[in-house]
LUMKOL-107908 format. One record per residue: residue in one letter; z negated, x negated, y of N, C-alpha, C, O, CB in turn. Coordinates in steps of 0.1 Angstrom, whole numbers, padded with zeros to 4 digits, always signed. Atoms other than C-alpha are relative to their C-alpha. Glycine has a CB too. Layout:
BEGIN
AZXYZXYZXYZXYZXY...
//
This chain:
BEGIN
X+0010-0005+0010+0231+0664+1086-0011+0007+0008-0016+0002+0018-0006-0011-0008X+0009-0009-0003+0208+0691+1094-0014-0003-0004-0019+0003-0013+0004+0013-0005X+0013+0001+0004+0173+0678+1094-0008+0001+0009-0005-0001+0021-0003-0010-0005X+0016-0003-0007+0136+0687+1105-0004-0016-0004+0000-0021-0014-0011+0015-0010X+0005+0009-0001+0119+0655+1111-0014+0001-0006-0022+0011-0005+0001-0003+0012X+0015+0000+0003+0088+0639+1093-0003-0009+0014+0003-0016+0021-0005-0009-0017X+0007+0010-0010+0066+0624+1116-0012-0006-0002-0021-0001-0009-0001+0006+0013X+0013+0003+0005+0038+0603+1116-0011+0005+0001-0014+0008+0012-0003-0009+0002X+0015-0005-0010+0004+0615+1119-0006-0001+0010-0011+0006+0018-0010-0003-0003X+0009+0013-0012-0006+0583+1138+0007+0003+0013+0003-0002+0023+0004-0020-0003X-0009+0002-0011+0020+0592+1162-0002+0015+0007-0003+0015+0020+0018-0005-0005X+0003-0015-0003+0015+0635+1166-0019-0006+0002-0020-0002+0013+0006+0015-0017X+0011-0006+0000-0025+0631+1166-0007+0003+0017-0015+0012+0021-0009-0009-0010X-0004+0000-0012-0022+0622+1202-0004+0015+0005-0014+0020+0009+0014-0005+0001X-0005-0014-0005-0007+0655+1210-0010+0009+0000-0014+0017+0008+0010+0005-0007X+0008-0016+0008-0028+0675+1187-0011+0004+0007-0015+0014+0012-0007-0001-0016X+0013-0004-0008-0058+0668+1201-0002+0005+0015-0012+0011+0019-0007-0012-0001X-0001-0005-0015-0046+0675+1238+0004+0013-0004-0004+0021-0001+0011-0009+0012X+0000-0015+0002-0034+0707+1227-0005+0011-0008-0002+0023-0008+0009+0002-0001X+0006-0013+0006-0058+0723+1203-0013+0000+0007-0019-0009+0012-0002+0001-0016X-0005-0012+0009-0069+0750+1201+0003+0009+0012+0002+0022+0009-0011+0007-0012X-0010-0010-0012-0052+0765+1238+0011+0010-0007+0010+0022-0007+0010-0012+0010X-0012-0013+0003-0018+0778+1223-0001+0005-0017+0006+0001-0027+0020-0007+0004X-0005-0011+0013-0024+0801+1193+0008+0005-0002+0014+0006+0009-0004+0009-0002X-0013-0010+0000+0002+0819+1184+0001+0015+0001-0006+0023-0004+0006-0001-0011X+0000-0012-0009+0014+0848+1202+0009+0006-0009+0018+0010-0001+0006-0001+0017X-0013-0005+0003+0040+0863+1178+0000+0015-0001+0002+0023+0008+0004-0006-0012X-0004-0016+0005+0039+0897+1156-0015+0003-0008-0024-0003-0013+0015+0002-0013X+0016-0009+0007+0011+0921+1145-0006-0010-0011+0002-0014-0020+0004+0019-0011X+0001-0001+0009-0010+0906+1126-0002+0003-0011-0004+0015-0009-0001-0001+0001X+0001-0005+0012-0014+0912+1088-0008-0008-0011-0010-0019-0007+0013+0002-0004X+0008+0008+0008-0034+0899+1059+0008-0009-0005+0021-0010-0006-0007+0007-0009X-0010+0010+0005-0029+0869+1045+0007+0002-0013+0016-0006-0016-0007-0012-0002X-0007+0000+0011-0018+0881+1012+0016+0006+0005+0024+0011-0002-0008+0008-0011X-0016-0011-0002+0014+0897+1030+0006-0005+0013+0013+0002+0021-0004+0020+0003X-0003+0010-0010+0019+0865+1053+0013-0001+0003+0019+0001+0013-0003-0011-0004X-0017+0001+0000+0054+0859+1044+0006+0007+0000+0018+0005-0002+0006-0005-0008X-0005-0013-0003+0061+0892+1049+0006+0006+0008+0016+0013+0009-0005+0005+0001X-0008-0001-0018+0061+0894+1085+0011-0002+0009+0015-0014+0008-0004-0006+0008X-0007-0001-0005+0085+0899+1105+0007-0014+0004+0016-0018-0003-0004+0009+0007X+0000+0014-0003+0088+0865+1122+0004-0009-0010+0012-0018-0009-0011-0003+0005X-0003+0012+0006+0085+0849+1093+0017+0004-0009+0027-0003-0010-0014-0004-0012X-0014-0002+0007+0112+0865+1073+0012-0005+0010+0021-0011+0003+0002+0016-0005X-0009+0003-0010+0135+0859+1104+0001-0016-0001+0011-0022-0004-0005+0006+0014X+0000+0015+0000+0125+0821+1105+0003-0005-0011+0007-0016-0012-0012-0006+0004X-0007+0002+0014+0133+0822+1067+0011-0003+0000+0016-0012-0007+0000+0009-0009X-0011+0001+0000+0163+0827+1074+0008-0010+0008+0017-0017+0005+0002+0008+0002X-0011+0013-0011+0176+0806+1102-0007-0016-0004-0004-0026+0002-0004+0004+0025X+0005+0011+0004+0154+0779+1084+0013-0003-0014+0019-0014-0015-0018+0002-0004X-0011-0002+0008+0179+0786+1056+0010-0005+0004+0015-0013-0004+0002+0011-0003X-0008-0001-0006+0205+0783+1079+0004-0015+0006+0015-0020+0007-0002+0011+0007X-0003+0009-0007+0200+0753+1097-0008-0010-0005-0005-0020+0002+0000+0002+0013X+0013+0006+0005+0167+0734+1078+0006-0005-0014+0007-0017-0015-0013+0012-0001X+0006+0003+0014+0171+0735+1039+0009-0007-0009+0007-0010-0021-0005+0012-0006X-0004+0010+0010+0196+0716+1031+0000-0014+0001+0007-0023-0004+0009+0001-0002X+0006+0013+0002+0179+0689+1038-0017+0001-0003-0024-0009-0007+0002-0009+0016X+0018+0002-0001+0139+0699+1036+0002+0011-0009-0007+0019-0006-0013+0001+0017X+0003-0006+0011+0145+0721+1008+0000+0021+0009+0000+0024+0021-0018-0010-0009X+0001-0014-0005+0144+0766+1010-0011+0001+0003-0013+0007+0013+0003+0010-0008X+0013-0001-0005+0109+0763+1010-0007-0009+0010-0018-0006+0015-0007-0001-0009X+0003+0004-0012+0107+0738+1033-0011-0012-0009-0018-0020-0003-0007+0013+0014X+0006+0008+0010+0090+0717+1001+0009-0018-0004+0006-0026-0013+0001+0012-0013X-0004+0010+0001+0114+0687+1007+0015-0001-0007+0019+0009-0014-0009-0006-0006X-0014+0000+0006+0149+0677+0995+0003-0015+0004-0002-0024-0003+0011+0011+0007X-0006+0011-0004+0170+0648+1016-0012-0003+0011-0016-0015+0013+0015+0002+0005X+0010+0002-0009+0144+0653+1041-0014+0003-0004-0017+0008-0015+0004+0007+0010X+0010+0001+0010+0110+0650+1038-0010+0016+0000-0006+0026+0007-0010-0016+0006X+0007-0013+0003+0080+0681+1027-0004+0001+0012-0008-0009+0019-0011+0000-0010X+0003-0005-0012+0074+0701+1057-0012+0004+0000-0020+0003+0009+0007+0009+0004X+0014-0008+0005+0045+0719+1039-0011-0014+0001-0023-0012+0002+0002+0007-0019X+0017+0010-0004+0024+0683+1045+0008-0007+0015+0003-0017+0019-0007-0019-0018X+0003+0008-0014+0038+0672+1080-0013+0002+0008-0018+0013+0011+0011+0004+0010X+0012+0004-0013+0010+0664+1102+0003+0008+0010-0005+0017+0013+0001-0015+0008X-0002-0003-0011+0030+0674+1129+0001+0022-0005-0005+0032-0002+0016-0012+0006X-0001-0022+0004+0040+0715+1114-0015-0002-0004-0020+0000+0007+0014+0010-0021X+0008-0006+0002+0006+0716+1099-0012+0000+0013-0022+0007+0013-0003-0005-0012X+0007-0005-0012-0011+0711+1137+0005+0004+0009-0001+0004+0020-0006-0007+0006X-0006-0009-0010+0015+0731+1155-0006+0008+0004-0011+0013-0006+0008+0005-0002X+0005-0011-0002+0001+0755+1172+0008+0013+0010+0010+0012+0022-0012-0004+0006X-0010-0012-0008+0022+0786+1185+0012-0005+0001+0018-0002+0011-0004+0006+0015X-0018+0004+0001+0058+0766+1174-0001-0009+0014+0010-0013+0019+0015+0018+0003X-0010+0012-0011+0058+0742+1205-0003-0013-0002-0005-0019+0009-0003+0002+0017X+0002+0010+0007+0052+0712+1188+0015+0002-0009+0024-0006-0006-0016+0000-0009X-0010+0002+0013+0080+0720+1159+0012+0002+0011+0022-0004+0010-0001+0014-0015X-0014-0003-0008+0103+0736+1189+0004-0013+0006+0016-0017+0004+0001+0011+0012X-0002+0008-0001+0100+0706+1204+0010-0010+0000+0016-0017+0008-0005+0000-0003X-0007+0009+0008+0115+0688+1178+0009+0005-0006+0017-0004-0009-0007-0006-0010X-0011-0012-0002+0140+0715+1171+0009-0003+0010+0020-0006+0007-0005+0015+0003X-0009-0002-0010+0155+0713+1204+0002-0014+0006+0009-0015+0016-0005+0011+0010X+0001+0012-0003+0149+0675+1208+0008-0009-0009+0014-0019-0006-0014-0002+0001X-0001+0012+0012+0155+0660+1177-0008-0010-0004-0019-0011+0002+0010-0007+0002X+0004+0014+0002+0146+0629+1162+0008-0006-0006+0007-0006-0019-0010-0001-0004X-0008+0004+0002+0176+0606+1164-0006-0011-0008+0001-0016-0016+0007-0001+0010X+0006+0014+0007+0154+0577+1151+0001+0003-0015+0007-0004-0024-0018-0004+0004X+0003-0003+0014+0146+0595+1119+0012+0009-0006+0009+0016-0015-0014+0007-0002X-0019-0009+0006+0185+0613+1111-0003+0011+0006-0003+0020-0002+0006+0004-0021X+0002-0016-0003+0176+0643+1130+0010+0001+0014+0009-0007+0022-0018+0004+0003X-0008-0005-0012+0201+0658+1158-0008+0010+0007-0014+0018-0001+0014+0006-0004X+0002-0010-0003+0188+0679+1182+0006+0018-0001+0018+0019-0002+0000-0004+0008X-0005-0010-0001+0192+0718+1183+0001+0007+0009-0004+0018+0006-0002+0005-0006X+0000-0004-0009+0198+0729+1215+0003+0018+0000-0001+0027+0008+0008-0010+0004X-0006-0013+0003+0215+0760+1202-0007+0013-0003-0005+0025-0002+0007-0002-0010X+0009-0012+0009+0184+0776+1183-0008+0000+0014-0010-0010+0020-0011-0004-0020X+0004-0007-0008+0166+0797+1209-0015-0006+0000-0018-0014-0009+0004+0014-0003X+0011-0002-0001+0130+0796+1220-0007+0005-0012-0013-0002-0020-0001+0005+0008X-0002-0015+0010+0126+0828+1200-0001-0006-0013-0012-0007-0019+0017+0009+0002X-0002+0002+0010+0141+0815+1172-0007-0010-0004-0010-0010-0016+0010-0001-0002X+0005+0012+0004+0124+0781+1171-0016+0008-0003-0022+0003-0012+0002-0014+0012X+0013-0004+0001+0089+0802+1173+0001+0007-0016-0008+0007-0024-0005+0010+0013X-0001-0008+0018+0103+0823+1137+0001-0011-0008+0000-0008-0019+0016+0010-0004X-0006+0009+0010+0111+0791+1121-0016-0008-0004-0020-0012-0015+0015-0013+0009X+0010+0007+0003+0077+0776+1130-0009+0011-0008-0014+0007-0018-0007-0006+0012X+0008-0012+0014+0060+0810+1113+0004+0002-0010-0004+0009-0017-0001+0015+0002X-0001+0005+0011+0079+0803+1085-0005-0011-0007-0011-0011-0018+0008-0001+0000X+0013+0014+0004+0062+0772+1080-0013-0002-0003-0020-0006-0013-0002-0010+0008X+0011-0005+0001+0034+0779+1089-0007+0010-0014-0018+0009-0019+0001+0007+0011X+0002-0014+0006+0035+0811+1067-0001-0007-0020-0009-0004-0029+0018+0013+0005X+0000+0007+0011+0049+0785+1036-0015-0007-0005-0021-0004-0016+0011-0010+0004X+0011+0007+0002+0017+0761+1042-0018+0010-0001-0029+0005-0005+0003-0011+0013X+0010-0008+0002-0008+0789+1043+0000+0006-0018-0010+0007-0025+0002+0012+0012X+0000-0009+0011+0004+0806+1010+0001-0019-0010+0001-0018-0022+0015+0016+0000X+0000+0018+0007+0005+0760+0997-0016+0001+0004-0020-0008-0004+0013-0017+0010X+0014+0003-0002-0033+0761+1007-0003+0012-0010-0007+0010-0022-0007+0002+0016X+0008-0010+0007-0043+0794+0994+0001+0001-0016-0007+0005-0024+0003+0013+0007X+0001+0003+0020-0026+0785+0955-0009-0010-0001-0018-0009-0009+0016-0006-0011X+0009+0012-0001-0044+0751+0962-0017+0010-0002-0024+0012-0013+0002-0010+0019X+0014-0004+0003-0077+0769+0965+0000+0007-0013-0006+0001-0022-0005+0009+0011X-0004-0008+0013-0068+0794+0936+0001-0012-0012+0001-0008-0023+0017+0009+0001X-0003+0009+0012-0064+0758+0913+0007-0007-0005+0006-0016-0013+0002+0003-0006X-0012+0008+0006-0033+0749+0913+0003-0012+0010+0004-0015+0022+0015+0010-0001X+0000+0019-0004-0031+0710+0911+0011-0004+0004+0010-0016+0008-0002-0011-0012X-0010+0009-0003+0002+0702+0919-0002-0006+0015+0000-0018+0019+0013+0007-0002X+0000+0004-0013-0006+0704+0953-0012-0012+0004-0008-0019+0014-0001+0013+0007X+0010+0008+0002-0039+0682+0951+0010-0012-0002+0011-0022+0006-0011+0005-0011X-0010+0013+0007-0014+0658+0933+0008-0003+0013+0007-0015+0016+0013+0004-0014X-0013+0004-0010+0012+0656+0962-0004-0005+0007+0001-0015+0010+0008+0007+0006X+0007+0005-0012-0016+0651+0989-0005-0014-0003-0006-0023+0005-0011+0008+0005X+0011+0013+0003-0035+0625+0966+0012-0013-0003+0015-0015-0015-0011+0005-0018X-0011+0010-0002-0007+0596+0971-0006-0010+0008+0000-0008+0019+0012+0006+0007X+0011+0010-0005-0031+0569+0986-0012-0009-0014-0016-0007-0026-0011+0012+0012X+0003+0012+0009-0049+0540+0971-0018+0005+0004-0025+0005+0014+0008-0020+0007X+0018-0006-0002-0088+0555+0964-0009-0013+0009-0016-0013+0019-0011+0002-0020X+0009+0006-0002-0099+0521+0964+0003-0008+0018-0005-0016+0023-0003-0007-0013X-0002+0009-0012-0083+0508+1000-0006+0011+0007-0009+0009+0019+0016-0007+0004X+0005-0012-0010-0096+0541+1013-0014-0002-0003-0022+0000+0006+0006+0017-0001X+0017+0007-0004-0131+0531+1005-0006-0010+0011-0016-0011+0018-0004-0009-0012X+0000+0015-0010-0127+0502+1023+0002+0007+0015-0005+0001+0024+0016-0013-0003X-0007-0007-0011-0112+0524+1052-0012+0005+0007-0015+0003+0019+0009+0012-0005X+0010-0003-0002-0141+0543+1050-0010-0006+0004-0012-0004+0016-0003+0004-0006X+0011+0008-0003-0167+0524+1053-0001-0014+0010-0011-0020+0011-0003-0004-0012X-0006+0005-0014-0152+0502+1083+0002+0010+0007-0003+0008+0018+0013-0006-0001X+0002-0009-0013-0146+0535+1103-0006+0014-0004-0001+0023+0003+0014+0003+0007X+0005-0013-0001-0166+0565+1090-0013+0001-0003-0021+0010+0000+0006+0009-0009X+0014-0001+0008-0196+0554+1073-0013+0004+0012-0024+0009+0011-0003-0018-0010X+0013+0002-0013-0215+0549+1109-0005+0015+0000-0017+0017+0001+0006-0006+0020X+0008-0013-0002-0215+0590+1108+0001+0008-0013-0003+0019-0015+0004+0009+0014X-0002-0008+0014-0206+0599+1074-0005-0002-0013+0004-0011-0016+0011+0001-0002X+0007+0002+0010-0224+0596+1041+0007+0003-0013+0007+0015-0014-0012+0006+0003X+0001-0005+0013-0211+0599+1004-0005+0004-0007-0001+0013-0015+0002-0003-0005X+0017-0013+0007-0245+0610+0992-0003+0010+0009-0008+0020+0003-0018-0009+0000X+0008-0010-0012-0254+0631+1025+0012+0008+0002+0018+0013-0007-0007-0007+0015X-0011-0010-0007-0228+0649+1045+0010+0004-0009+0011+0017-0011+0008-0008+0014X-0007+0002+0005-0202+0643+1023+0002-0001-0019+0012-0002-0026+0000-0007+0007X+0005+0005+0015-0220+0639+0985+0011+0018-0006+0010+0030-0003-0027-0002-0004X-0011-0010+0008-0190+0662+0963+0007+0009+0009+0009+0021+0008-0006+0012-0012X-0012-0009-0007-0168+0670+0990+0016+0007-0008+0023+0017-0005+0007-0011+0012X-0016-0003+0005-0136+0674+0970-0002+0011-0010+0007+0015-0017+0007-0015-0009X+0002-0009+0010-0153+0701+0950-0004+0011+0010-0002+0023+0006-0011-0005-0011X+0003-0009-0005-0165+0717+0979+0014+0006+0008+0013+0017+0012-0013-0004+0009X-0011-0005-0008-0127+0722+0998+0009-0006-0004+0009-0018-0009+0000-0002+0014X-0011+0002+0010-0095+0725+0985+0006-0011+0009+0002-0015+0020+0010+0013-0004X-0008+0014-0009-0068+0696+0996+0001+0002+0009-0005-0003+0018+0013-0004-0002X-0004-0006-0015-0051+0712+1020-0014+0002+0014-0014-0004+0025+0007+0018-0004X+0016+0005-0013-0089+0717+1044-0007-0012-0003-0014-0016+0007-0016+0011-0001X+0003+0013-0002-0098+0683+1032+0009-0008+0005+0005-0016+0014-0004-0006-0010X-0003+0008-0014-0072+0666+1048+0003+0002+0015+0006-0006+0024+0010-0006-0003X+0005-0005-0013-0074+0693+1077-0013-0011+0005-0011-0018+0015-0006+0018-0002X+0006-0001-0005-0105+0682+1081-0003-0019+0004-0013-0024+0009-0008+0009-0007X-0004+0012-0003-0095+0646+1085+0006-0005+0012+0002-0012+0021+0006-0004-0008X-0008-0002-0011-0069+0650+1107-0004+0008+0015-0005+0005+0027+0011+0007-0006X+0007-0007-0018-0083+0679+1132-0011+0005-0007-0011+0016-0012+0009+0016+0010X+0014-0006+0004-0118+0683+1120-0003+0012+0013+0001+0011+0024-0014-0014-0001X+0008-0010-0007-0136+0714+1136-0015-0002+0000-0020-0008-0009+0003+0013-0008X+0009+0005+0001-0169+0710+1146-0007+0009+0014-0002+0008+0026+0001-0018-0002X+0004-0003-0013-0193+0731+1169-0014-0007+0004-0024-0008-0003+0000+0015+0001X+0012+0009-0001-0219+0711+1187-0014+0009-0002-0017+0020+0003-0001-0009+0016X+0013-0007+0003-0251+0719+1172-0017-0007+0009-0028-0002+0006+0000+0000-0018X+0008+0009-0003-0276+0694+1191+0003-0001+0012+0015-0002+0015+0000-0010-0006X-0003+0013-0014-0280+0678+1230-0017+0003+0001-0025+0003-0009+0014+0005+0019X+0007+0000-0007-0306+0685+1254-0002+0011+0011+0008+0019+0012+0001-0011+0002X-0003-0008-0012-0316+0708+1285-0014-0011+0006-0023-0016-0001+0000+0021-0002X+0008+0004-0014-0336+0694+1315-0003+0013+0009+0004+0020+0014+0009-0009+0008X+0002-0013-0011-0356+0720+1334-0013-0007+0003-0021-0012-0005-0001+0017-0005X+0010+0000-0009-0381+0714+1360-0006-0017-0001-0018-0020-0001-0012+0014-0004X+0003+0012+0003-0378+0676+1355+0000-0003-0011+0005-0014-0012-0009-0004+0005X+0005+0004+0014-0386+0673+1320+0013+0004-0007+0019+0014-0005-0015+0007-0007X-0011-0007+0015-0360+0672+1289-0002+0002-0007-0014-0001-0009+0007-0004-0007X+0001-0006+0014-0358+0687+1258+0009-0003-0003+0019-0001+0003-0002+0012-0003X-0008+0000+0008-0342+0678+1233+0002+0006-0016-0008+0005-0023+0002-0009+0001X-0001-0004+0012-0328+0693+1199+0012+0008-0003+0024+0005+0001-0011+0007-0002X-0011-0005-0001-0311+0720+1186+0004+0010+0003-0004+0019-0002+0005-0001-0006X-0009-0015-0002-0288+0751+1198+0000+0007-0008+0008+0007-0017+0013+0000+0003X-0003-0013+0008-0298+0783+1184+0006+0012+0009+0011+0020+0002-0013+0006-0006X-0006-0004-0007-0286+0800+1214+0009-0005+0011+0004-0015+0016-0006+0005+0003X-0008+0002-0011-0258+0796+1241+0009+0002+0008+0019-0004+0006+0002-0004+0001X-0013-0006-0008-0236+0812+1267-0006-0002+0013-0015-0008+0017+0005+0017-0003X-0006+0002-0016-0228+0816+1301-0016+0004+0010-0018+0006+0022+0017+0016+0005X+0012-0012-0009-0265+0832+1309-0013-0009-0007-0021-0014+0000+0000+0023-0007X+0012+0004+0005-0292+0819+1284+0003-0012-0008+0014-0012-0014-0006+0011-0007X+0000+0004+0004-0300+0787+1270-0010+0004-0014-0019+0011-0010+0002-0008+0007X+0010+0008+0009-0321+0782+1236+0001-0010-0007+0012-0012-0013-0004+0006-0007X-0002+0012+0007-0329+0751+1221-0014-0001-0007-0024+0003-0001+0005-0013+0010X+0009+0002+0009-0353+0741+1188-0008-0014+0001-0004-0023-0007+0006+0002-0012X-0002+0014+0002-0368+0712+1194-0005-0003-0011-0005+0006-0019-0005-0009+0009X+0006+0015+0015-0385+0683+1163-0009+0011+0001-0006+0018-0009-0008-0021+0003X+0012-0004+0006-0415+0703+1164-0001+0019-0004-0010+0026-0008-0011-0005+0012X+0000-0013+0006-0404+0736+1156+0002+0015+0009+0006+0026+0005-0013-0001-0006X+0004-0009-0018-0410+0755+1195+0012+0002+0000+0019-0005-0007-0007-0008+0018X-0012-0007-0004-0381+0775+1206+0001+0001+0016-0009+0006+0022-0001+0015-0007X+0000+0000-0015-0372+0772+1244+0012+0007+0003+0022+0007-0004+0001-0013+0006X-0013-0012+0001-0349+0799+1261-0004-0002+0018-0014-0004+0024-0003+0021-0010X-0002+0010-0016-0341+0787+1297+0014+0014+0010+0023+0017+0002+0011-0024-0007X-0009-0004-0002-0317+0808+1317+0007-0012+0012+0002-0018+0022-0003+0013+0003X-0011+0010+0000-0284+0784+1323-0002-0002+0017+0005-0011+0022+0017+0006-0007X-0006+0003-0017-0285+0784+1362-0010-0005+0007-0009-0008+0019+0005+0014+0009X+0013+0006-0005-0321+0769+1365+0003-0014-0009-0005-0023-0008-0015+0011-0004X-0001+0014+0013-0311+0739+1338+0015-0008+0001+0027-0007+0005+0001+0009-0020X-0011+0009+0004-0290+0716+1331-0002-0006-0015-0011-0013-0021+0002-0013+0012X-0005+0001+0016-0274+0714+1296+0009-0011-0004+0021-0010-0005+0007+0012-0004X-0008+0013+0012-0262+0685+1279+0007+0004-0016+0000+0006-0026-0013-0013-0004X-0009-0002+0013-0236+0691+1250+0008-0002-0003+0018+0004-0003+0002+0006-0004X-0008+0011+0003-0227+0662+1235+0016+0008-0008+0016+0019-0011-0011-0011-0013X-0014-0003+0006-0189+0665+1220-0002-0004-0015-0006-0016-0015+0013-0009+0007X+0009+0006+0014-0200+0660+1180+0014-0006-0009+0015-0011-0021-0012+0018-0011X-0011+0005+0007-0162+0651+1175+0000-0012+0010+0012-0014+0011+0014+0011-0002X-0010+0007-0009-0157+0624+1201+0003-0013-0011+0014-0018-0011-0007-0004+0016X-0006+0012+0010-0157+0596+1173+0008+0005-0010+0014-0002-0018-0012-0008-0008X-0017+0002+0011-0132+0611+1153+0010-0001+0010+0019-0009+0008+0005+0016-0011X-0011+0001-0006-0113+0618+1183+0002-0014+0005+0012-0015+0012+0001+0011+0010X+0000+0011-0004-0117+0582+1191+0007-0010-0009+0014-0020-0007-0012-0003+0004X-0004+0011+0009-0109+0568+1159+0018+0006-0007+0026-0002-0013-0016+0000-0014X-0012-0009+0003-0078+0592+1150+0013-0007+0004+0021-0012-0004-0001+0015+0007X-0011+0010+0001-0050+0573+1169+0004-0010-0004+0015-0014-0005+0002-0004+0008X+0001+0013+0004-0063+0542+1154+0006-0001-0016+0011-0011-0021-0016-0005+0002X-0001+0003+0009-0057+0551+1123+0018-0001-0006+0027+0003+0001-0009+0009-0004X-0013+0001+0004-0024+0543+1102+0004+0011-0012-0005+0012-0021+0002-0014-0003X-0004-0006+0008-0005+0567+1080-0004-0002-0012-0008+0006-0020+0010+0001+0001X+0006+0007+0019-0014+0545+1045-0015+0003+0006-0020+0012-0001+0003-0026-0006X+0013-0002+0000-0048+0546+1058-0012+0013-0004-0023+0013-0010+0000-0003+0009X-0002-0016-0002-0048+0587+1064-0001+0004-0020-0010+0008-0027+0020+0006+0011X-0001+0001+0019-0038+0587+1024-0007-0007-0004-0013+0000-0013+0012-0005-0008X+0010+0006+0011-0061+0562+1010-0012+0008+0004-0018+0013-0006-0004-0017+0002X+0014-0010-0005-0090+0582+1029-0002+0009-0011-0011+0010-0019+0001+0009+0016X+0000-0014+0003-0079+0614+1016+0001-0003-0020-0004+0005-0028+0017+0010+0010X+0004+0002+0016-0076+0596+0978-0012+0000+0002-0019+0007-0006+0006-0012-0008X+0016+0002+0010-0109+0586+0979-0010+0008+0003-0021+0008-0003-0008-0014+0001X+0011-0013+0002-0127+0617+0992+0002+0008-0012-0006+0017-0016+0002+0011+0012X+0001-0009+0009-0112+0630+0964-0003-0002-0013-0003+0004-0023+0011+0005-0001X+0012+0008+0014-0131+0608+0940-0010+0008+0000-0016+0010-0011-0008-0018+0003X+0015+0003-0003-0160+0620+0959-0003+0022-0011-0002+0032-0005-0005-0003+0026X+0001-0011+0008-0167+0652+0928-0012+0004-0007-0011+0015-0014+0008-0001-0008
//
């Protein structure tokens, strides 16, 4: 049987996080997103996904014998096919999958821009409205993901504050992105110059000039080679708490942010 592997979240987040966001994908011109599935690459990976994929994970790669590709963990944090080739050219004997030693590099990179290409155009009807997809993700217990919550998120996350009508503010698909690989640029540390610290926040910063705002309102602009800059990582407690978490858990979360309306 010809199958693409589900995998767990708990088990890819590992990875993800050591490899994003280094390999982007290198493939073909780009083009707008309305004319995604268009490209070259992907139509190619359509096909040999056809070929060797869908009769188990469906033509669209939407599920069959095998499970929906369009919500793996693992395809939706691939980055540039070597995560999915991976598992293409590896297998996963555990879960009915044979390796494919056969399908090329090449080809394993068209197969992943097919997927890719699928789950972009499954986000962008999601934003446009359409619930089915909201429905497929929302498969978790609201109220054990309260509980979830508030054992591992509440210390930096708020239902009234940060958080008060998230599920109204981002469609499914970037709310449980933003679970899984949140994005986050540090907006806050410190600089030290001439003995004394400052602390606050970053309105400027590169390789040449610091600025930082502090509490009281003053603007400080430091050039970087006289200072020392502190800038804290504003993800390290997700990245800390992310292995920990379990697949049921990942789903109850993502039910009950979607209470949050």
């Amino acid at each position: 049987m010809k199958c693409l592997p589900f995998i767990s979240a708990s088990l890819v987040l590992g990875a993800l996080l050591a490899s994003f966001p280094e390999t982007l994908p290198a493939q073909e011109v780009p083009v707008s997103k309305e004319n995604v599935l268009k490209q070259d690459n992907v139509i190619r990976g359509q096909k040999l996904f056809g070929q060797n994929c869908a009769a188990c994970h469906g033509a669209n790669a939407t599920g069959g014998m095998g499970p929906n590709l369009t919500m793996s963990s693992l395809v939706r944090h691939d980055a540039g096919g070597k995560d999915i080739g991976t598992v293409i050219h590896e297998g996963r004997m555990d879960k009915g999958m044979p390796p494919f030693p056969q399908i090329t590099s090449e080809q394993a990179s068209d197969i992943a821009a097919f997927l890719h290409a699928r789950i972009d155009a499954f986000t962008r009807a999601s934003a446009l409205g359409a619930s089915a997809f909201a429905g497929s993700l929302n498969v978790g217990d609201a109220n054990a993901g309260k509980a979830v919550f508030a054992a591992k998120c509440a210390t930096c996350h708020s239902v009234t504050g940060d958080l008060k009508g998230i599920a109204t503010k981002r469609d499914p698909a970037e709310l449980e992105q933003s679970i899984l690989l949140p994005k986050a640029k540090p907006e806050t540390g410190s600089v030290t110059a001439a003995g004394k610290k400052y602390e606050g926040r970053f309105l400027h910063r590169d390789g040449f000039t610091v600025t930082l705002q502090t509490a009281d309102g003053v603007s400080h602009t430091w050039e970087t080679d006289h200072v020392t800059v502190n800038v804290p990582d504003p993800l390290k407690g997700h990245k800390a708490l992310l292995p920990t978490y379990t697949d049921k858990e990942i789903h109850d979360v993502f039910s009950y942010l979607e209470t949050l309306k």
